[in-house]
Backbone bond lengths (Angstrom), bond angles and torsions (degrees), N, CA, C in turn:
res aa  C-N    CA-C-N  psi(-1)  N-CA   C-N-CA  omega(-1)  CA-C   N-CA-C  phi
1 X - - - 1.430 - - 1.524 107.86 -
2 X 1.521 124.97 127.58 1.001 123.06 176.66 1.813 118.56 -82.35
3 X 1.480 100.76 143.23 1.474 106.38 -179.02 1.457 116.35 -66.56
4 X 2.079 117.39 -0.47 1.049 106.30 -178.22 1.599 110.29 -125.69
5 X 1.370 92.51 17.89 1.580 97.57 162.17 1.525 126.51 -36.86
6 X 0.846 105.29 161.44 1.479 114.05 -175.15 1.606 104.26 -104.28
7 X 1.169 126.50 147.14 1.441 128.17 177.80 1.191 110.68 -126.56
8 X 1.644 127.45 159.10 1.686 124.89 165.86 1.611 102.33 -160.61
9 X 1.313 114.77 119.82 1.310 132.36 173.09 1.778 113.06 -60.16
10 X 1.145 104.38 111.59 1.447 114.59 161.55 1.491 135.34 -97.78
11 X 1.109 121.95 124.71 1.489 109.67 -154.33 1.766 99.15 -123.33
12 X 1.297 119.36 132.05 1.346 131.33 -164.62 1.622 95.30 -139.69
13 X 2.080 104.36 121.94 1.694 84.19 173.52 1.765 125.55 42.48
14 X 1.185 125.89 -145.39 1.068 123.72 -168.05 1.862 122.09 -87.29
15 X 1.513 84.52 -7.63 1.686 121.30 -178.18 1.285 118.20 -57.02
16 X 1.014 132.06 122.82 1.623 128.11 171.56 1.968 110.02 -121.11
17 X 0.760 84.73 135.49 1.789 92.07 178.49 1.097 116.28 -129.56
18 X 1.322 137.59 138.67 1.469 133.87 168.53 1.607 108.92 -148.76
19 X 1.730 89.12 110.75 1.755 99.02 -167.80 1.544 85.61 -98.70
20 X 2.020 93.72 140.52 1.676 111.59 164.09 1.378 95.95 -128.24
21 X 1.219 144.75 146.06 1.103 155.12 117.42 1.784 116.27 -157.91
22 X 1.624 82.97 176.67 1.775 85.28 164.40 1.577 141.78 -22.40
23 X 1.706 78.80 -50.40 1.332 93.85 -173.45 1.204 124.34 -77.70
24 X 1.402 107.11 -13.82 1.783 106.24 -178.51 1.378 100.34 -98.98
25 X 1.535 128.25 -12.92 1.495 119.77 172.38 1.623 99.10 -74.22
26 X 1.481 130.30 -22.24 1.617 99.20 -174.87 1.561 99.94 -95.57
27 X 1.099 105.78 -13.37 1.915 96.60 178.18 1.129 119.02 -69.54
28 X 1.628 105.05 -34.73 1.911 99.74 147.76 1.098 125.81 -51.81
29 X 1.329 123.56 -44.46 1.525 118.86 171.78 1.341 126.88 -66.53
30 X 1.291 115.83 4.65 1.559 119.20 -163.13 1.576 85.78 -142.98
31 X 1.439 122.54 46.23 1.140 124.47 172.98 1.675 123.47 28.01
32 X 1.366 131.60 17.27 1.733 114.37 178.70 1.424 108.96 -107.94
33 X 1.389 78.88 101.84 1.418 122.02 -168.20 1.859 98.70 -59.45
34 X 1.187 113.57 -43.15 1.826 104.02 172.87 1.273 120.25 -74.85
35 X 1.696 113.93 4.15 2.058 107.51 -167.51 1.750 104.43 -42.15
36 X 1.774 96.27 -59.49 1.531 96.21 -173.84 1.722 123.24 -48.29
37 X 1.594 100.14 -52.88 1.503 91.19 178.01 1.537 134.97 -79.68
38 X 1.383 112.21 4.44 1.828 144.69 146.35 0.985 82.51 -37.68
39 X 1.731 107.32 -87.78 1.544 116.27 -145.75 1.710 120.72 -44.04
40 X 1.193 88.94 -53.18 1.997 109.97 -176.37 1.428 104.77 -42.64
41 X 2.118 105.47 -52.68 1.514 88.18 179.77 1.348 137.79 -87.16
42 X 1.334 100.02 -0.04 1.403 110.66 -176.63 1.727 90.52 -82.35
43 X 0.737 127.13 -50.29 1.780 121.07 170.26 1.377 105.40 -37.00
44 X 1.395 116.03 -43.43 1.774 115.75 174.72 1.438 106.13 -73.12
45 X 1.314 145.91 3.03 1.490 126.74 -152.18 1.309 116.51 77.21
46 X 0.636 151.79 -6.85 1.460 152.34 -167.75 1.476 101.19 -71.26
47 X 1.419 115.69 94.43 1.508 119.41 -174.26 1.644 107.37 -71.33
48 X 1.296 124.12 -13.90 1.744 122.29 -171.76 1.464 88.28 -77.38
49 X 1.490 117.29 -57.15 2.143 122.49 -172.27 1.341 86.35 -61.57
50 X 1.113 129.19 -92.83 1.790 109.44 173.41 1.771 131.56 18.32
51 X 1.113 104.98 -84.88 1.765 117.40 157.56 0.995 124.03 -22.21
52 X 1.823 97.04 -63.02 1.785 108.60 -163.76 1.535 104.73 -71.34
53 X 1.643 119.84 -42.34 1.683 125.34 156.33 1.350 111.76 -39.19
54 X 1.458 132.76 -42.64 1.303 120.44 -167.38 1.807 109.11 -88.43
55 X 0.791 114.62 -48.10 1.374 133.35 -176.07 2.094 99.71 -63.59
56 X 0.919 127.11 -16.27 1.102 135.10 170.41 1.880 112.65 -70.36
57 X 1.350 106.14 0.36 1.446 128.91 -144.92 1.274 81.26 -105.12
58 X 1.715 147.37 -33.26 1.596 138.14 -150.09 1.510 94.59 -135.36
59 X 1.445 109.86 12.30 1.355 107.15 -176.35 1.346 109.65 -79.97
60 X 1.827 106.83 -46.97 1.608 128.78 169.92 1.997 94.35 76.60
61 X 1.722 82.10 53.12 2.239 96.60 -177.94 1.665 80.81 -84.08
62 X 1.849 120.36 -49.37 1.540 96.00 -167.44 1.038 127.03 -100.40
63 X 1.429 127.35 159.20 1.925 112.83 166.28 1.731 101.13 -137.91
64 X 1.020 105.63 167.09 1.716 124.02 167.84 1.223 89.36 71.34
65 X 1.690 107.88 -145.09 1.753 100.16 173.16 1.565 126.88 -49.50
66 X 1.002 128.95 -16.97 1.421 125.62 170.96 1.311 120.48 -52.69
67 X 1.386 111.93 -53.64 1.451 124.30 -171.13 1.885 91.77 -83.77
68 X 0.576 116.21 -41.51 1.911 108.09 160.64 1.339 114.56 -46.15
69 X 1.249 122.94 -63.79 1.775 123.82 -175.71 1.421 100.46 -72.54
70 X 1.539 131.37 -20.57 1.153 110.75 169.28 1.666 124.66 -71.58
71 X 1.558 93.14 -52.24 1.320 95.45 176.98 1.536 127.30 -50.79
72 X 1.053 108.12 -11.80 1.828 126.39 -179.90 1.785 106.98 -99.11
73 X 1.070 92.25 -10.74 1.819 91.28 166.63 1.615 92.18 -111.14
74 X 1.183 157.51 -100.92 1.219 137.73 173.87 1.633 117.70 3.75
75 X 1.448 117.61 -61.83 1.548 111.32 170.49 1.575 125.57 -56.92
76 X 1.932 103.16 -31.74 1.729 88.60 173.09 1.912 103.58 -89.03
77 X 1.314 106.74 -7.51 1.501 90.38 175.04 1.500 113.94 -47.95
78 X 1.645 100.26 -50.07 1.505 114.31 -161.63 1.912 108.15 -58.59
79 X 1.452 103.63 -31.23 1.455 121.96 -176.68 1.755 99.54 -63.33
80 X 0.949 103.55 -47.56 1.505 115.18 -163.70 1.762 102.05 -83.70
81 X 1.291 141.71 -35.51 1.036 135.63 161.72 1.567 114.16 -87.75
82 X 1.007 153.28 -32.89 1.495 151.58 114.69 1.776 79.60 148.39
83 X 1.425 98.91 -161.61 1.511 83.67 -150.79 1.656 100.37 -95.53
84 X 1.311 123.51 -30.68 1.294 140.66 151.63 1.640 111.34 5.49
85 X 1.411 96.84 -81.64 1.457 129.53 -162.61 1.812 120.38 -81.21
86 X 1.961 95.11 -23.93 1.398 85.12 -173.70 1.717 88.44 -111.42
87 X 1.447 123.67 3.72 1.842 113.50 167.59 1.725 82.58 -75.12
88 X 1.254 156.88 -47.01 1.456 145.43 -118.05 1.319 97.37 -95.64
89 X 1.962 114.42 -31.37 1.640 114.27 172.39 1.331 101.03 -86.89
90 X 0.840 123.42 -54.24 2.051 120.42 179.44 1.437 96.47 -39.86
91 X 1.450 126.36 -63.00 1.612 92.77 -157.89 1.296 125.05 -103.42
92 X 2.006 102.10 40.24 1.079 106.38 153.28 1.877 121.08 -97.91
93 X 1.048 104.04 -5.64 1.016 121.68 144.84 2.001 146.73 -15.35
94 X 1.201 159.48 107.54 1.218 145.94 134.61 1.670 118.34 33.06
95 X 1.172 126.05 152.54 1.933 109.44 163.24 1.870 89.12 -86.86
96 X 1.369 110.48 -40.19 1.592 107.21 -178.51 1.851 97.40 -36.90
97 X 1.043 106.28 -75.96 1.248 113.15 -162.95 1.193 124.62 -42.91
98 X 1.494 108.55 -41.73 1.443 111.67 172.05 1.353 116.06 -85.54
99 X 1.464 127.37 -28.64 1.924 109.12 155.47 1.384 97.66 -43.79
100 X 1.255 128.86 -82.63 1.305 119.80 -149.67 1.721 134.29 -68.26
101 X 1.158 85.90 11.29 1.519 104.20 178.47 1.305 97.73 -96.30
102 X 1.222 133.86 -28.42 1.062 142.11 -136.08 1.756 102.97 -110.67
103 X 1.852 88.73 -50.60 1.593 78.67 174.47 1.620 106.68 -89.02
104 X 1.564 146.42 -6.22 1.223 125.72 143.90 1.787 117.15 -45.69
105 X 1.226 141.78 -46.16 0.989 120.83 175.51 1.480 126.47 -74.13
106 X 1.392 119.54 -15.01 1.769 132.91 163.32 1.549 86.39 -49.70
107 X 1.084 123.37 -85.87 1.473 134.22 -164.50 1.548 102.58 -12.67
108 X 1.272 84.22 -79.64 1.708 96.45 -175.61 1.239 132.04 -58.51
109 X 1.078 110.08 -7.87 1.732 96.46 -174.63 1.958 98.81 172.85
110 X 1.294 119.91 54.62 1.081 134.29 -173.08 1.386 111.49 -50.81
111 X 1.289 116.10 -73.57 1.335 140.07 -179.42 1.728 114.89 -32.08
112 X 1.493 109.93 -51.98 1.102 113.70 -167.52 2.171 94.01 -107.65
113 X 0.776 127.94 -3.07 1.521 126.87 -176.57 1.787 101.26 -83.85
114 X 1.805 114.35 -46.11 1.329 73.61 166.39 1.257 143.98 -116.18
115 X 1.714 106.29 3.68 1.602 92.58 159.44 1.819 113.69 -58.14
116 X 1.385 122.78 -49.91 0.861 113.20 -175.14 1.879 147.28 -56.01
117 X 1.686 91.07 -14.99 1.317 91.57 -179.33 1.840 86.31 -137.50
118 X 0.995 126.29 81.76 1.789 130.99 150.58 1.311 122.75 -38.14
119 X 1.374 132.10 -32.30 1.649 113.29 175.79 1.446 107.29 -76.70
120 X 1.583 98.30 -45.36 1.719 108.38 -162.15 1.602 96.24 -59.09
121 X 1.331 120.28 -49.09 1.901 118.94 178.14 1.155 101.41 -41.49
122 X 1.324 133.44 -37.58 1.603 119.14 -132.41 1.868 82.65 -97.93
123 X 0.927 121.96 -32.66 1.681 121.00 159.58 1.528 130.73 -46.77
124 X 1.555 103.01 12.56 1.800 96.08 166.35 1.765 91.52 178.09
125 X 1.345 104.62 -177.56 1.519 126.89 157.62 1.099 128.31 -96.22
126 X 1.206 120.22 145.48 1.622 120.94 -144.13 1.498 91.84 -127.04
127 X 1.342 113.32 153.89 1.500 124.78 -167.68 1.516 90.14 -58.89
128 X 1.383 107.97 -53.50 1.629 107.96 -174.29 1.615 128.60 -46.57
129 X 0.827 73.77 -36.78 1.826 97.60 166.70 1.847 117.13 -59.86
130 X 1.616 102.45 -41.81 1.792 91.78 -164.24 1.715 99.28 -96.88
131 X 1.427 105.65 28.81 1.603 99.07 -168.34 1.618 94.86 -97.17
């Protein structure tokens, strides 16, 4: 995460959020202008901000650290909707969408993503898998 990120407070209900990373400096650069307020509601449940977060996944908006801080907001999404609730919006989803959702969360945290979350795995092929 860069120290010269840019930040912007989002405020939901009693909720306050304020995303910095990589990833929200290139979504400025790639003009989507809702990433931040996506993000906030998909932190609320909001399965529609949900989508637009996941589907952001085949766009290929981040790379280097970007696509790192993303994939780590995608991984606490999944934490925060548990795995139940966020396989039930994923696999309404694209197959695009769900490979690539799928291999953003391989990235990040392979090891423990799929014992730990079994429906959401069972929604794609895993790097581990094509070796």
């Amino acid at each position: 995460m860069s120290l010269l990120s840019s930040s912007h407070n989002i405020a939901l209900g009693d909720a306050k959020y304020r995303f910095v990373g990589e990833d929200v400096d290139q979504a400025d650069i790639a003009e989507l202008h809702n990433y931040r307020s996506d993000l906030a509601k998909a932190f609320e449940r909001d399965s529609a901000a949900l989508k637009n977060i996941l589907r952001l996944s085949v766009r290929h908006v981040f790379d280097g650290a970007g696509a790192l801080s993303y994939s780590g907001r995608v991984n606490r999404l999944l934490e925060q909707w548990g795995d139940h609730a966020f396989a039930s919006v994923l696999s309404t989803e694209s197959d695009d969408v769900k490979r690539a959702v799928i291999r953003v969360l391989d990235n990040y945290a392979l090891h423990q993503f799929i014992q730990k979350y079994p429906e959401t795995t069972l929604l794609g092929v895993h790097e581990a898998e094509k070796k």
